[in-house]
Structure formats: C-alpha cells, structure tokens
C-alpha positions, 0 to 999 in steps of 0.5 A: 547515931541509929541504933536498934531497939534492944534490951539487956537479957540477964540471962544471957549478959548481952543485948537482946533483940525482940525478933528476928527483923531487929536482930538482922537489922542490928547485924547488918549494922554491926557488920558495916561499922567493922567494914568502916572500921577496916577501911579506915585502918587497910585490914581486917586481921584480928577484928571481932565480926558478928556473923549470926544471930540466935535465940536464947532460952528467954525468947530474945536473939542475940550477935554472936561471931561464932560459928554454928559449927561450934554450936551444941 
C-alpha cells in the first residue's frame, strides 16, 4: 500500500505532512479510500470524511473533516 511520507506531531497528537503537496496528496487518498469503503457498503451515512487540511503551531498540515466555518 502507498502511503505519504508523515510524522507524528506531539503537539498536535496526529500525522503531520511536511508541506502543503504531501498534505493534498494524503487528502486525495483518504478521501478515495472512504468512496471505496461506501461503495462497497452502498452509503455514506454516518462515515468520518477528511475535507481540508491545516497548519498547526509546529510548521506541520494535518486532515481534519472540520469545517472552517467552525474554525477560531
């Protein structure tokens, strides 16, 4: 399986991506595992989606499914 390089933020508690082209590429990944994953079961309803990504404090972008709507 592919992955994209990551490493763990300790801030943060999640995968952190180096830069914004690692974060897009993770979030296109994610996004077409979870279109697999419905399929396969016929919905979508009640499935986390990663939607964004953001920076963080450390320099790092991490997937969130948040909205920036809820965003401070």
């Amino acid at each position: 399986m592919k992955t994209v390089d990551h490493v763990w933020c300790t801030a943060c508690n999640k995968r952190g991506f180096f830069d914004q082209h690692d974060a897009d590429k993770a979030l296109g990944r994610a996004k077409a595992k979870r279109n697999r994953t419905a399929a396969k079961y016929g919905t979508r309803r009640g499935m986390a989606r990663e939607n964004r990504y953001y920076d963080c404090p450390q320099g790092l972008y991490h997937l969130t499914g948040m909205s920036r709507r809820y965003v401070k």
